[in-house]
C-alpha positions as CSV (number, residue, x, y, z in Angstrom):
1,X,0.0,0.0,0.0
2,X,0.9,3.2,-0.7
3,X,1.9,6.0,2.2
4,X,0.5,9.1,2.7
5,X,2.7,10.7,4.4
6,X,0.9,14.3,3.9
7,X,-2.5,14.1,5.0
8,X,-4.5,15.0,1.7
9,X,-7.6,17.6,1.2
10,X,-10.6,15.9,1.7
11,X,-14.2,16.7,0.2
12,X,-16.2,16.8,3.0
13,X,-20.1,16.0,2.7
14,X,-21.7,19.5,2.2
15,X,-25.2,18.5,4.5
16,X,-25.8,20.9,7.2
17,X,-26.0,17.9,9.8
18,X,-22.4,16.7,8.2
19,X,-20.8,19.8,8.6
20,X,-21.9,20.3,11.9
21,X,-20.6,16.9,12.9
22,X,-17.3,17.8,11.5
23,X,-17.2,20.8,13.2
24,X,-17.8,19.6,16.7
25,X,-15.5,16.6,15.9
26,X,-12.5,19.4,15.2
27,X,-13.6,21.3,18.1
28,X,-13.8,18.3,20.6
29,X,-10.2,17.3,19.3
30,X,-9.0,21.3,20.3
31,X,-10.8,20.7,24.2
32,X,-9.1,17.7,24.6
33,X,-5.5,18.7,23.9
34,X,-6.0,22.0,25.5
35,X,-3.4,23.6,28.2
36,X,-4.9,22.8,31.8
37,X,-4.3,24.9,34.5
38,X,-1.7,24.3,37.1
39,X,-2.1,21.7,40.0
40,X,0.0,20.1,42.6
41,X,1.7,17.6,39.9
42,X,2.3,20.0,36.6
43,X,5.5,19.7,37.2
44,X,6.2,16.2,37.4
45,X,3.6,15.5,34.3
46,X,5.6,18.0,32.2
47,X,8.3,16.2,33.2
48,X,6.4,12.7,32.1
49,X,7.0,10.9,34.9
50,X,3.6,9.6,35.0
51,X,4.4,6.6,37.2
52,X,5.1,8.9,40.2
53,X,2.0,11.0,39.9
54,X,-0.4,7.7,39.1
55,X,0.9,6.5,42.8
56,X,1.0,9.7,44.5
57,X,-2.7,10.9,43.1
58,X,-3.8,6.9,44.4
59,X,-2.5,7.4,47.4
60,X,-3.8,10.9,48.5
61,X,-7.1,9.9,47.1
62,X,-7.2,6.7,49.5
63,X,-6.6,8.7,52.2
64,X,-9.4,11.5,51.1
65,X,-11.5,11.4,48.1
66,X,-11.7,14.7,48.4
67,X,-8.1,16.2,47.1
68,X,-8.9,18.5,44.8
69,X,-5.2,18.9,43.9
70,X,-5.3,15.0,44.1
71,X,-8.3,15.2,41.9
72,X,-7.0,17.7,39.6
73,X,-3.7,15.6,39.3
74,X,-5.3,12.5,38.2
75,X,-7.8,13.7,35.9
76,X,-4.7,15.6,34.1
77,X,-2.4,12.2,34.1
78,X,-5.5,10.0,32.6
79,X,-6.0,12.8,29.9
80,X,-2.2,12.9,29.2
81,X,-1.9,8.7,28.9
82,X,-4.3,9.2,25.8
83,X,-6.1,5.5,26.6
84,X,-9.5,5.3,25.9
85,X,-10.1,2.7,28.5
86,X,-9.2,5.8,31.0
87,X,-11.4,8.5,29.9
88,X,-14.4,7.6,32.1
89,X,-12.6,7.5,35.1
90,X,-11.3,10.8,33.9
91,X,-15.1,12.3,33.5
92,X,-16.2,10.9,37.1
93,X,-12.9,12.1,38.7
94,X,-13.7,15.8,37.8
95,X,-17.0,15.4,38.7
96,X,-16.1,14.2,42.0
97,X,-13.4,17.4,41.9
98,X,-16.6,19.7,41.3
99,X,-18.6,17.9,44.0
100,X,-15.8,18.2,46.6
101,X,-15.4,21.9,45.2
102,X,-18.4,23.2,43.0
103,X,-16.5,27.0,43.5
104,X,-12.6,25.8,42.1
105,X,-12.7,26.8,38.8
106,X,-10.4,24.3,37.2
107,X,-12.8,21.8,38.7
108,X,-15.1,22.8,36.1
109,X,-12.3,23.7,33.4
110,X,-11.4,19.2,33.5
111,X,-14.6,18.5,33.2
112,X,-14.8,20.1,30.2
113,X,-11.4,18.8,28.9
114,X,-12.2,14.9,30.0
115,X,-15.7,15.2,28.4
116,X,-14.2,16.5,25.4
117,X,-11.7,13.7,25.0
118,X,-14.2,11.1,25.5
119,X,-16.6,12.6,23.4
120,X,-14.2,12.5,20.5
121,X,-13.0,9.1,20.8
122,X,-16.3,7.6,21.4
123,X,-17.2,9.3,17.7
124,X,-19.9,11.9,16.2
125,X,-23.1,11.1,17.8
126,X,-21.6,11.3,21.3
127,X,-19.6,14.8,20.3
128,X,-23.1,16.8,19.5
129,X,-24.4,15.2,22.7
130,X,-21.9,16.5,24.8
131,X,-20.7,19.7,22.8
132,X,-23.4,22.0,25.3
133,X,-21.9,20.1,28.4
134,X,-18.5,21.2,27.4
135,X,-19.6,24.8,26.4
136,X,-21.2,25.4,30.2
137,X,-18.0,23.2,32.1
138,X,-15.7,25.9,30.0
139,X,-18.0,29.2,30.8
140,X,-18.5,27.7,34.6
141,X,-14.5,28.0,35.4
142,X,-14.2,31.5,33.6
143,X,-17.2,32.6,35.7
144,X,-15.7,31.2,39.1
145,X,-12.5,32.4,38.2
146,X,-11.8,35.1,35.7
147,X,-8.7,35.1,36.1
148,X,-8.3,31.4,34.6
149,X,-6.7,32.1,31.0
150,X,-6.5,28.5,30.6
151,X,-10.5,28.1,30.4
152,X,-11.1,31.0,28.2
153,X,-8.8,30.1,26.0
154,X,-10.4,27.0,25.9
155,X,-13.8,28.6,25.4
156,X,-12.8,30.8,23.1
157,X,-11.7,27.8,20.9
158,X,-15.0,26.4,21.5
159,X,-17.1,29.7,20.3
160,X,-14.4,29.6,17.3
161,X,-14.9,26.2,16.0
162,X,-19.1,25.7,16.9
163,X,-21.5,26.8,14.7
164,X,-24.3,28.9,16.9
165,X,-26.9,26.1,16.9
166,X,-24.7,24.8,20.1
167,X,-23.6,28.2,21.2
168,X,-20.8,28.9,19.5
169,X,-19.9,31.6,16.8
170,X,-17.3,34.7,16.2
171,X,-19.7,37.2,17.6
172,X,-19.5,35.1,21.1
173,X,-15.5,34.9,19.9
174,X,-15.1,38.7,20.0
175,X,-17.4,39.3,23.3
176,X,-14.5,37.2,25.2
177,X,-11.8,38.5,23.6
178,X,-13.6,41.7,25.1
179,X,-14.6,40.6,28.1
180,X,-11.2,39.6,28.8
181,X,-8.8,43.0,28.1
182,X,-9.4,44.5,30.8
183,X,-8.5,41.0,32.7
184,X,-5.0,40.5,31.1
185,X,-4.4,43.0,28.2
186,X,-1.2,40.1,26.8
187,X,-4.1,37.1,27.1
188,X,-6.5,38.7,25.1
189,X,-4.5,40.1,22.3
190,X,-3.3,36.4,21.8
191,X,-6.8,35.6,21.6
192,X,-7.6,38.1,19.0
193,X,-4.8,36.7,17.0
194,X,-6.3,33.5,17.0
195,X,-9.4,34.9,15.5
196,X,-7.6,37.0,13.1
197,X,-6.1,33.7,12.3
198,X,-9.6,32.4,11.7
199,X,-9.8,35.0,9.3
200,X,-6.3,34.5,7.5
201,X,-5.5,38.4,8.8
202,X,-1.5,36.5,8.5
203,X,-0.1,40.0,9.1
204,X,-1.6,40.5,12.8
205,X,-1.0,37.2,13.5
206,X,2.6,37.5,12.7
207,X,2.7,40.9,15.2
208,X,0.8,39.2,18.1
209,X,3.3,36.1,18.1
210,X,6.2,38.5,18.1
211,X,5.1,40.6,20.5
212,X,7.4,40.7,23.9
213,X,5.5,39.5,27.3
214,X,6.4,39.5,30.5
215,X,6.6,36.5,32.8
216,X,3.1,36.0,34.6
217,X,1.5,33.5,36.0
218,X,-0.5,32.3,33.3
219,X,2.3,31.0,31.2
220,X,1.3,33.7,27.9
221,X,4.4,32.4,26.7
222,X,3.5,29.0,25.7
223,X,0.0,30.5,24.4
224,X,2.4,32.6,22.4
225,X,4.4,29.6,21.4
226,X,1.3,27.9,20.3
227,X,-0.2,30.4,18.5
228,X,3.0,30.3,16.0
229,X,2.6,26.6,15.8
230,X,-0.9,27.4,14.8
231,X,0.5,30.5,12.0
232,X,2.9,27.6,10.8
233,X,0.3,24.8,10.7
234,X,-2.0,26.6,8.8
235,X,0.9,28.2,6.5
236,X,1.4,24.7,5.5
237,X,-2.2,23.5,4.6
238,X,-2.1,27.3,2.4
239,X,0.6,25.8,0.7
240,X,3.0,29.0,2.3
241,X,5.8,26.6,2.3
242,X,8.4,29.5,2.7
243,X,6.7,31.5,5.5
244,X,6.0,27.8,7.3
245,X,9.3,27.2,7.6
246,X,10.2,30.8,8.6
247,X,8.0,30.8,11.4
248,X,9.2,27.0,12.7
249,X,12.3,28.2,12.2
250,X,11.9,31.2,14.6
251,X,10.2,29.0,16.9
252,X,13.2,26.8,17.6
253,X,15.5,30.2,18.4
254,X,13.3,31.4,19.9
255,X,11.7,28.0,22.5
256,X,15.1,25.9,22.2
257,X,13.1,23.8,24.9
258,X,10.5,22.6,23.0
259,X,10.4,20.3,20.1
260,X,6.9,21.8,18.4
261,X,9.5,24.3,15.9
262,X,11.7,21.2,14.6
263,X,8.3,18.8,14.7
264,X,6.4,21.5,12.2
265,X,9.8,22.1,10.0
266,X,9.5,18.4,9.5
267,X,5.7,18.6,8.4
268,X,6.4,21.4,6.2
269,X,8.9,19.3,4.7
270,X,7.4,16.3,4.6
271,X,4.3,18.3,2.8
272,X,6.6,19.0,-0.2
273,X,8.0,16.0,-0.7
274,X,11.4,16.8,1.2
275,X,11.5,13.8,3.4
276,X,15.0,13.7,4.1
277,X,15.4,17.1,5.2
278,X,12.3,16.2,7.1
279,X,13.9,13.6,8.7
280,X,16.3,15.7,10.2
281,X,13.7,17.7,12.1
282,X,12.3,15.1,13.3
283,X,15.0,13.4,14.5
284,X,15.7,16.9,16.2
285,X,12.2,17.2,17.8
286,X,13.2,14.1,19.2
287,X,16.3,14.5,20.5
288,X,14.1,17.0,22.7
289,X,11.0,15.2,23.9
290,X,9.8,11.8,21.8
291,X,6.3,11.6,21.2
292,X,4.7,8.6,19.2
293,X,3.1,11.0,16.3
294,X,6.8,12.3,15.5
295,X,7.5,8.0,15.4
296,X,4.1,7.8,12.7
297,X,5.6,10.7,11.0
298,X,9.5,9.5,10.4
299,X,7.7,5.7,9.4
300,X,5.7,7.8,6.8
301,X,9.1,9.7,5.7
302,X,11.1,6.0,5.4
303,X,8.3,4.7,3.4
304,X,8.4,7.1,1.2
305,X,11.8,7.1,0.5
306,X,11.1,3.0,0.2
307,X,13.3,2.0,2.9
308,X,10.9,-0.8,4.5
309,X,13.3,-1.8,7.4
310,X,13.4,2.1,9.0
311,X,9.8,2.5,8.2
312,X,8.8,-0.4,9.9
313,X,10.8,0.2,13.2
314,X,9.8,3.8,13.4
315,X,6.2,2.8,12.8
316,X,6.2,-0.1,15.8
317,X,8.0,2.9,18.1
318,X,5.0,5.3,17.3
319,X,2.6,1.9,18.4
320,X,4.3,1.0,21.5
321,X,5.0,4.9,22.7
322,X,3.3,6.1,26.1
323,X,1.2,8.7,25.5
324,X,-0.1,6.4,22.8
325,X,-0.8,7.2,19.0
326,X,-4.6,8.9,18.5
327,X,-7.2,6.5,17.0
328,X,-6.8,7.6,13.3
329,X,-3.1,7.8,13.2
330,X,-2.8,4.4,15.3
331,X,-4.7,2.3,12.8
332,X,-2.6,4.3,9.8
333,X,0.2,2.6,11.1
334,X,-1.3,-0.7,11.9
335,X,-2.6,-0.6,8.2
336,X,1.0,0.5,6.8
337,X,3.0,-1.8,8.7
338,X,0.7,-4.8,7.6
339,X,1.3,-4.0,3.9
340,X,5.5,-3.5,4.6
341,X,5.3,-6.5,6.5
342,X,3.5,-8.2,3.4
């Protein structure tokens, strides 16, 4: 079988139903890889040593069900382990966080993360069930706590991505970027960017992610850092190949720490056919934290140079990596290594 190591354009179904599934699907996808706010065990899950905060969360939890930092902790390690077999433990662990504490914000702000990871693994009729649940859980922890840039800019991806039937919309966009200036003036000019992204405005975009902040407790940096991985992404899928690679580019000066500026230099490779040179970022990006989708992308870079033996190991790395491979990219790889394995 042949590789596709460039995900191609799809015609989507043009039904108002269809498009509305779609839309929630992309949207439930954003809640559940969305920052969290800080907890106890940030820290040491940043740091992926998930053993130590799976005993430590089990143990204060034994002792009191109701540790909200415990609670907060656990939720945020089952959400990170990316196994479906965990998500409703996930969902009735931040329930029990809101019932322990209905006033802590991020209480509310996990809910809606863990119901928007289950929703989108368990597929589209589940996602336009629980789209409204995630919308209120979301608008809960910004009311409780305004200060809590993590939930609106989860929200605000929310009103970005769903259409109004299920609250969402740029008008509703535009009233939180709003509501939020006078909050943290740096939060929501990040958050207009991202709706000026919406909107291809490329120009503002590019001035908002190069735009100095100060250090503050709501970590505007990575937001920052996130928002050019977003400017690149969508530079890519433009076909801006040359402004792609000058933002990933600038995003590895500029975050030497983090492997998302090598990772979308090798995508925006790998999109026009330059799969060794794409190789070498990814082999960078690793060299500063693994991850199994940069695994599934070097196995899709070695097959398509048609060397079977480096395709094939890279592809069983990206299937045995903890956090595991999503749904769609995991059976890709089962699929691909069945046809090299002939």
């Amino acid at each position: 079988m042949t590789p596709s190591p460039v995900t191609p354009y799809m015609t989507y179904p043009t039904s108002a139903k269809q498009t509305l599934c779609l839309m929630l699907a992309t949207l439930l996808l954003s809640c559940a890889a969305a920052q969290a706010s800080a907890h106890t065990y940030t820290a040491q899950l940043k740091a992926k040593k998930f053993d130590e905060v799976d005993k430590a969360t089990q143990t204060a939890l034994a002792a009191n069900p109701a540790n909200v930092e415990a609670l907060l902790g656990r939720v945020d390690l089952l959400l990170s382990m990316h196994q479906e077999s965990k998500l409703d433990e996930a969902v009735r662990l931040a329930e029990q966080c809101i019932e322990a504490a209905p006033t802590r914000s991020e209480c509310h702000e996990y809910l809606g993360n863990a119901l928007g990871t289950k929703a989108i693994n368990a597929g589209i009729l589940s996602a336009m069930g629980s789209a409204g649940k995630i919308r209120n859980s979301f608008k809960k922890a910004v009311e409780l706590d305004p200060k809590n840039m993590d939930a609106r800019f989860s929200l605000l991806e929310y009103y970005q991505q769903a259409p109004s039937i299920v609250g969402g919309g740029k008008g509703n966009a535009r009233a939180l970027v709003a509501q939020t200036l006078p909050i943290n003036a740096d939060a929501s000019k990040l958050m207009q960017a991202s709706v000026d992204l919406a909107d291809k405005e490329f120009a503002k975009v590019e001035a908002a992610v190069q735009m100095p902040l100060p250090t503050d407790p709501y970590d505007l940096q990575d937001r920052q850092r996130e928002l050019m991985m977003s400017l690149g992404s969508t530079y890519v899928r433009e076909k801006k190949n040359a402004d792609a690679l000058r933002i990933f580019t600038d995003m590895q000066k500029r975050f030497p720490d983090s492997e998302l500026g090598a990772f979308g230099a090798g995508r925006a490779y790998q999109e026009q056919g330059k799969y060794v040179d794409a190789i070498a970022q990814f082999e960078k990006a690793l060299g500063i934290k693994a991850t199994a989708p940069m695994h599934f992308r070097m196995g899709q870079s070695w097959q398509a140079l048609n060397d079977k033996t480096k395709a094939i190991a890279a592809y069983e790395k990206a299937l045995s990596f903890k956090p595991e491979l999503g749904k769609k990219q995991r059976e890709d790889a089962q699929e691909q290594l069945k046809s090299l394995k002939g």
